[in-house]
C-alpha positions in Angstrom: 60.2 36.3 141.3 58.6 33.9 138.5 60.9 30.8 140.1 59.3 31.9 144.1 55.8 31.4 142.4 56.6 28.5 140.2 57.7 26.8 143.5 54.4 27.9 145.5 52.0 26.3 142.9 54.4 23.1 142.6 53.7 23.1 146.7 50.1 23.5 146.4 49.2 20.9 144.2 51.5 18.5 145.7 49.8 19.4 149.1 46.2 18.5 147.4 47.6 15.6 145.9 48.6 13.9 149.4 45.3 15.3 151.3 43.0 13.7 148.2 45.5 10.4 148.1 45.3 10.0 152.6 41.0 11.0 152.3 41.0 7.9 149.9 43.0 5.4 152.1 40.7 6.7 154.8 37.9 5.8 153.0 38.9 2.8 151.7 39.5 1.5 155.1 36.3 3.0 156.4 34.3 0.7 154.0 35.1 -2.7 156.3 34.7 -5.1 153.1 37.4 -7.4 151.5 35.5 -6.3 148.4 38.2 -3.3 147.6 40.4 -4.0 144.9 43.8 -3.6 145.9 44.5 -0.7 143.0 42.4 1.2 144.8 44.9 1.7 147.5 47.9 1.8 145.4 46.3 5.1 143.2 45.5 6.5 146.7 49.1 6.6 147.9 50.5 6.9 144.8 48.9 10.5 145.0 50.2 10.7 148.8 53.7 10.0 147.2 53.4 12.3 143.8 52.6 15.0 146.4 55.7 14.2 148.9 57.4 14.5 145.8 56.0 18.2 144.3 56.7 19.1 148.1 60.4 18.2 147.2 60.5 19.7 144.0 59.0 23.0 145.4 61.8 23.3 148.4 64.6 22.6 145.8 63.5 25.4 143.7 63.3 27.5 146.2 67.0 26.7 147.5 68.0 27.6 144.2 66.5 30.7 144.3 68.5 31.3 147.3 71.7 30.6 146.2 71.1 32.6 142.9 70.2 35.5 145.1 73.5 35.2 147.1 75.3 34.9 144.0 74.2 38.2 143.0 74.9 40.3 146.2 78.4 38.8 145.8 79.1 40.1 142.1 77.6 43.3 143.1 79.8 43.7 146.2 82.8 42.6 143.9 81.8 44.9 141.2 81.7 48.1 144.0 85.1 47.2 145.8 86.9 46.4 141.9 85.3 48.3 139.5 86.6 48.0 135.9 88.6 50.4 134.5 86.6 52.4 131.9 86.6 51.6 128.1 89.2 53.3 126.0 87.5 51.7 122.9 85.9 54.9 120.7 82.6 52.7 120.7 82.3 53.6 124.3 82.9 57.3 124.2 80.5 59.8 124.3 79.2 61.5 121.4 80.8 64.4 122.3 84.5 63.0 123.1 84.4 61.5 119.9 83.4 64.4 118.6 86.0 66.6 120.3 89.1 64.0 120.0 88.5 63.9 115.9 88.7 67.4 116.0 91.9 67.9 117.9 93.4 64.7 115.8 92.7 66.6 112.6 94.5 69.8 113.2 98.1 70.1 112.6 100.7 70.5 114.1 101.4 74.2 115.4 103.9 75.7 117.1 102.1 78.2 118.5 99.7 76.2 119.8 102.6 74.2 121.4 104.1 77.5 123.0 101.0 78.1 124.7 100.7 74.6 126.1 104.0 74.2 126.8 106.1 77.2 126.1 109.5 75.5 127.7 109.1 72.8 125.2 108.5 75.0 122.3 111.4 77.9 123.2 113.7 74.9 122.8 113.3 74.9 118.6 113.0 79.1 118.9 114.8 82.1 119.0 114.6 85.6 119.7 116.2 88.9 119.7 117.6 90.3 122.8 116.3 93.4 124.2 118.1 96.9 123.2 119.6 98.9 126.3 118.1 102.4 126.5 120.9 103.4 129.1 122.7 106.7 127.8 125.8 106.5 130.1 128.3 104.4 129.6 127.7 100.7 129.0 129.2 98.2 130.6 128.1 94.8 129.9 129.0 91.7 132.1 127.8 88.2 130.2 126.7 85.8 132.3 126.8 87.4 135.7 124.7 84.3 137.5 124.2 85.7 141.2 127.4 88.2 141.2 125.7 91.4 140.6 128.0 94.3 139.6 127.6 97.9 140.1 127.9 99.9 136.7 127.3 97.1 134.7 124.6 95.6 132.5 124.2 92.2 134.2 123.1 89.7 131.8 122.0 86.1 132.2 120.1 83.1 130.7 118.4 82.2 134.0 118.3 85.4 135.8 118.2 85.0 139.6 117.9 88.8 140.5 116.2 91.5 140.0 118.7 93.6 138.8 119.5 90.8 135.8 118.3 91.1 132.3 117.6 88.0 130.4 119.9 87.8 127.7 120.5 84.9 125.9 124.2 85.1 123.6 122.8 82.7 121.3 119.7 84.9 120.1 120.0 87.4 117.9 122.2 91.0 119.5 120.4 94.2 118.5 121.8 96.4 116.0 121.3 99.0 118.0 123.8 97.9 120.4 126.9 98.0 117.6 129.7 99.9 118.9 128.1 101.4 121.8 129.6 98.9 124.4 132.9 100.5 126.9 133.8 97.2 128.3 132.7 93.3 128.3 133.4 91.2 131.4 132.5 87.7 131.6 133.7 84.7 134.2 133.2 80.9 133.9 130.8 81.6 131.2 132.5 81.4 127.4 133.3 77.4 128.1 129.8 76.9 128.7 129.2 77.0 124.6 130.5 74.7 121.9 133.7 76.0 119.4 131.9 77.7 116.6 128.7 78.8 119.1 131.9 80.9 120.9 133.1 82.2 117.6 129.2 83.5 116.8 129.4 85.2 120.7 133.1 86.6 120.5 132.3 88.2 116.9 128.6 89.7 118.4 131.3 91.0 121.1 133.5 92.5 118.4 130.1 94.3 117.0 129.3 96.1 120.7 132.2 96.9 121.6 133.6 100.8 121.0 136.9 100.2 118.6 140.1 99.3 120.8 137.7 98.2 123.7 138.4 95.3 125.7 136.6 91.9 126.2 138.1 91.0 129.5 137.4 86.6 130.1 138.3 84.2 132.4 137.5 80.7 132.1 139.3 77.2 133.1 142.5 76.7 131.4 142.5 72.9 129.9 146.5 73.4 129.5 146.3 73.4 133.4 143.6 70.7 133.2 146.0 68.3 131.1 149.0 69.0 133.4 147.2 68.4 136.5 145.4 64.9 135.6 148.9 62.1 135.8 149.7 63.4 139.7 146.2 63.4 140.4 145.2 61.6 143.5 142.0 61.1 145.3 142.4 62.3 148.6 140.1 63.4 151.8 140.2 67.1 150.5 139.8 66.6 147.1 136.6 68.5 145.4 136.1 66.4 142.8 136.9 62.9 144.9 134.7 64.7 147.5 131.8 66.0 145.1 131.7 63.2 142.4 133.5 60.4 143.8 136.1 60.6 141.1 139.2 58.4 141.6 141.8 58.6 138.8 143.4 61.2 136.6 141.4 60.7 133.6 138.0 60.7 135.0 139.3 63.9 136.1 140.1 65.6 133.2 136.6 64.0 131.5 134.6 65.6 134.8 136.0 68.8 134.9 135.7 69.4 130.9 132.5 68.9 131.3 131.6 69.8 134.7 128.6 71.7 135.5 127.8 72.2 131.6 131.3 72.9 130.5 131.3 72.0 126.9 134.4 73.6 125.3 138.2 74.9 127.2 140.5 76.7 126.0 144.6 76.9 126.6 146.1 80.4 125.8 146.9 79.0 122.1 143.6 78.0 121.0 141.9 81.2 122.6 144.4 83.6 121.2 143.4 81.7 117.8 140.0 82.0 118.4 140.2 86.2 119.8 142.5 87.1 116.3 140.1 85.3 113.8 136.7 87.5 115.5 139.0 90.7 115.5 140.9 90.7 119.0 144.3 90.6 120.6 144.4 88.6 123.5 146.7 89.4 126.4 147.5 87.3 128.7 146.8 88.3 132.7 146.5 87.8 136.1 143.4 87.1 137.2 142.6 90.3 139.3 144.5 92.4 137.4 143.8 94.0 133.8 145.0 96.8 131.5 141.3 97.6 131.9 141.0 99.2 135.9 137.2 98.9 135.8 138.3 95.3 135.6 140.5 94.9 138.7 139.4 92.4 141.7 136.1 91.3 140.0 137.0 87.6 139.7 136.2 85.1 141.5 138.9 82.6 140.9 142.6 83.1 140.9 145.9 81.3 140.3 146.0 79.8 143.8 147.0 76.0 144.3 143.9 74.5 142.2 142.7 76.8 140.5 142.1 76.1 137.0 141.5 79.5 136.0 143.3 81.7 133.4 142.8 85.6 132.5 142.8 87.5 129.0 142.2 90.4 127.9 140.7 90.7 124.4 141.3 94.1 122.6 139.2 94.7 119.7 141.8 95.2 116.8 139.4 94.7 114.1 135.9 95.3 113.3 133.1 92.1 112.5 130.1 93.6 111.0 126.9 91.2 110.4 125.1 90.5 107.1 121.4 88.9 108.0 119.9 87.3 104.7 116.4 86.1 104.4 115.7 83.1 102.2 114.9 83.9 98.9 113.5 80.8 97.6 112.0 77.4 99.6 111.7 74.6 97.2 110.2 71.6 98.4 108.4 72.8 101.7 105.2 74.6 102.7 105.1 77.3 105.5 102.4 75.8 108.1 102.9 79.2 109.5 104.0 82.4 111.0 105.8 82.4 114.5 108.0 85.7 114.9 109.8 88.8 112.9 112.4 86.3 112.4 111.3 83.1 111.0 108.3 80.6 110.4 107.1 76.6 110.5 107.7 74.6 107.3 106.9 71.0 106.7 109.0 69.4 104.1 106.7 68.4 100.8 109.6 66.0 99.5 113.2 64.8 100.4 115.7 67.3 100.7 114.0 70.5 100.7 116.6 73.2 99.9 116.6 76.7 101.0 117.9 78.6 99.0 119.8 82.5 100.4 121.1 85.0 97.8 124.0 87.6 99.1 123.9 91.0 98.0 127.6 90.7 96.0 130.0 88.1 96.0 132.2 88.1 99.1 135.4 86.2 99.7 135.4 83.5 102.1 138.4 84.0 103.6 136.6 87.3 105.4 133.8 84.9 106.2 134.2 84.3 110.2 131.5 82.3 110.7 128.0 82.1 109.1 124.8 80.8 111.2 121.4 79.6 109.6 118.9 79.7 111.7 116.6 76.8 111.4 115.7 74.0 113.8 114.1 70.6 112.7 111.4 69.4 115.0 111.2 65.8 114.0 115.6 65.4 114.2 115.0 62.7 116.6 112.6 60.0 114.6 115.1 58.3 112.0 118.4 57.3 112.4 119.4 59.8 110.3 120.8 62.8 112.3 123.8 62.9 112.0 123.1 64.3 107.9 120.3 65.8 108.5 121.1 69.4 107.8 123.1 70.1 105.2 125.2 73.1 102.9 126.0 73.3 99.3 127.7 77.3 98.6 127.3 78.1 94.8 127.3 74.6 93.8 130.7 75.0 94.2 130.5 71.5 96.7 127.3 69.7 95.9 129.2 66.7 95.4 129.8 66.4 98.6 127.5 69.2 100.9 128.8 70.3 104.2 126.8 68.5 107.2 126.1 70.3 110.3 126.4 68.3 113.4 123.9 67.9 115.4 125.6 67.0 118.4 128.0 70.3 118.5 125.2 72.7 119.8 123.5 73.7 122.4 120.3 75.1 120.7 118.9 73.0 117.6 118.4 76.5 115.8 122.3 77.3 115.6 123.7 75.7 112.3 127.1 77.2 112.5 130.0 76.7 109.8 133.2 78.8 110.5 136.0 79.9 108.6 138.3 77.2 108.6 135.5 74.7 108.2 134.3 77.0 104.9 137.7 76.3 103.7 137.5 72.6 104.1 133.7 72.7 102.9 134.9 74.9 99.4 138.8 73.1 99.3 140.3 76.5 99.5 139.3 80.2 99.4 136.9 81.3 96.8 134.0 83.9 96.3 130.5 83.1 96.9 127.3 84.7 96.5 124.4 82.1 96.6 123.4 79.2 99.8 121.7 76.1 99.4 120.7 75.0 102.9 118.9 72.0 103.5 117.2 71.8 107.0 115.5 68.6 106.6 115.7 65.1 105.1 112.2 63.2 105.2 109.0 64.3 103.9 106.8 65.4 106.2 109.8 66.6 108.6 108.6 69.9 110.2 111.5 72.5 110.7 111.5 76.2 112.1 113.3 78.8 109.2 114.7 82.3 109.6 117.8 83.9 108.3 121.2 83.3 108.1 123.5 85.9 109.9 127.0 86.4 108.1 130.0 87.5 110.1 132.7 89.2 108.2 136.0 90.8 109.1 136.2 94.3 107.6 
């Protein structure tokens, strides 16, 4: 605005200037004498030229005023079409986002809080007990039933996909209540879905539901079968797993269906027979449709036809397993953060090693020790390079030399921390009593880890 004015007054006078400098050349020449100095005439159109000139100075001003103008409507059109992104820089938040983001930066870290924003997330580093059964007929129970829905029997699942399914997970804690009240256990393609010692902890909660010399009938893919099939093996047009998974020689076979569809640990009748006698069964060989149990008859779903992988047992409960469930008695170098069920609570470690510290009610031998599980999941396993230590067990300082380490990589929830029978012998170098556990959930300082008790199988 100040520049459009500038250039009218530049205009003006320069307009005056040439009408004052061509009235005096008119005048001069009106005079008729020789007597006029030439001067005269050169002031008179120098003013005629000084106002040409503020003429020209005006007009270029206002040029400039019109490009500046044009300028501007092109930024602003720029600016509308491409607008920049806005500021993450805390000097350009509100009052009231900074506000707010300080507050939510200085609380800590809560589980709870966690379950409620993302409850899948947090259910990962939990547990919980399953329900108890308030039927008073006989109880049936068939373990991972998936979509096959049987009538007369509890149908349990992980995931259930029916209405007639009761969630049930085998790796949270089995109800008292339900100890030796079970008739019968059923379960197909499900066992081989867990690791070694997380099917010792099922097979012994079994053993505690089941009525004394009930059966445990499971079928599951035999890896004997497995391992004989895989050197003929041929990729052909009506082959599953050519067909399926594009597999194309023996061993990718046997590495596909070990682990196919979840399938994390087979059996062949030696090492399941092993397994049945340490948590208190006989195992007994069958077909698969047929079993000593008639409630049994025609539920599978596989059979022994050209194949089929599948292989039958019957597991009679010869023994009893009872469970001993010890809370910790002492946490030394951790604080609780806090509270999250019946069954445990949220620590963060105060210093390296934090050691937790469970006291059995008497001395027990460890050779009636099936399998003992401490239940504890560290939240922050994944930030050092240190997981595969991270958890450790030292039983009446008997091996603090050298503690047992839990691996991380042999479960399928971060809670289960399993050692089993044989592995106590290794851990102690033979049998021996023990009546006190150091367990250390956690390495770092500042490590946050989940704590409850540990559950202690023994055979009576």
């Amino acid at each position: 605005m100040r520049t459009s004015i500038l250039a009218d007054v530049i205009a003006l006078i320069g307009l005056i200037a040439m009408v004052v400098g061509a009235w005096s050349v008119f005048a001069l020449i009106a005079e008729q004498t020789v007597e006029v100095p030439l001067t005269d005439y050169i002031i008179a159109f120098g003013m005629i030229s000084g106002g040409l000139a503020m003429g020209g100075l005006a007009q270029g001003l206002r040029l400039l005023l019109v490009i500046l103008r044009g300028r501007q409507q092109v930024l602003n059109r720029c600016a509308k079409q491409f607008p920049e992104p806005p500021s993450t820089s805390t000097s350009h938040r509100s009052e009231t986002d900074a506000l707010a983001l300080g507050s939510k930066a200085s609380q800590p870290f809560s589980l709870r809080r966690l379950e409620q924003e993302n409850p899948g997330l947090a259910r990962y580093f939990l547990w919980d007990s399953n329900p108890v059964f308030t039927e008073s007929s006989e109880l049936w129970l068939h373990l991972g039933c998936g979509v096959r829905v049987f009538e007369g029997f509890a149908n349990l699942d992980f995931c259930p996909q029916d209405a007639r399914v009761l969630r049930w997970n085998l790796l949270d804690l089995w109800p008292e209540e339900l100890d030796e009240k079970v008739e019968g256990v059923f379960s197909e393609d499900c066992v081989e879905h867990f690791f070694h010692a997380e099917q010792t902890y099922i097979l012994c909660n079994i053993n505690r539901a089941l009525r004394p010399k009930r059966v445990a009938r499971i079928l599951m893919p035999s890896l004997a079968k497995l391992v004989d099939q895989y050197p003929t093996y041929r990729a052909g047009p009506h082959d599953y797993l050519h067909n399926t998974w594009g597999i194309e020689t023996g061993g990718d076979a046997v590495n596909c269906a070990m682990r196919l569809t979840g399938h994390r640990w087979l059996h062949d009748p030696q090492s399941l027979a092993h397994m049945s006698e340490l948590c208190g069964f006989h195992a007994t060989p069958t077909e698969c449709a047929s079993s000593s149990v008639a409630k049994f008859n025609g539920l599978n779903l596989r059979d022994e036809s050209s194949g089929s992988l599948s292989f039958a047992n019957d597991l009679r409960k010869t023994r009893c397993i009872s469970r001993v469930m010890i809370s910790p008695a002492l946490v030394k170098g951790a604080t609780k953060v806090e509270d999250l069920t019946a069954n445990g609570a949220l620590f963060v470690a105060t210093s390296k090693r934090p050691v937790i510290e469970y006291l059995l009610p008497h001395r027990i031998a460890s050779g009636s020790v099936v399998c003992m599980n401490f239940r504890s999941s560290n939240l922050s396993s994944f930030e050092g390079p240190r997981t595969w230590d991270l958890k450790t067990l030292v039983i009446d300082e008997i091996n603090c030399a050298k503690p047992w380490v839990f691996d991380e990589t042999l479960k399928s929830q971060p809670c289960m921390n399993l050692i089993t029978k044989s592995q106590l012998k290794v851990a102690l170098g033979g049998d021996r009593d023990f009546s006190r556990l150091n367990f250390s959930p956690a390495y770092n300082i500042g490590e946050y880890f989940t704590l409850g008790c540990v559950e202690v199988f023994v055979s009576q």
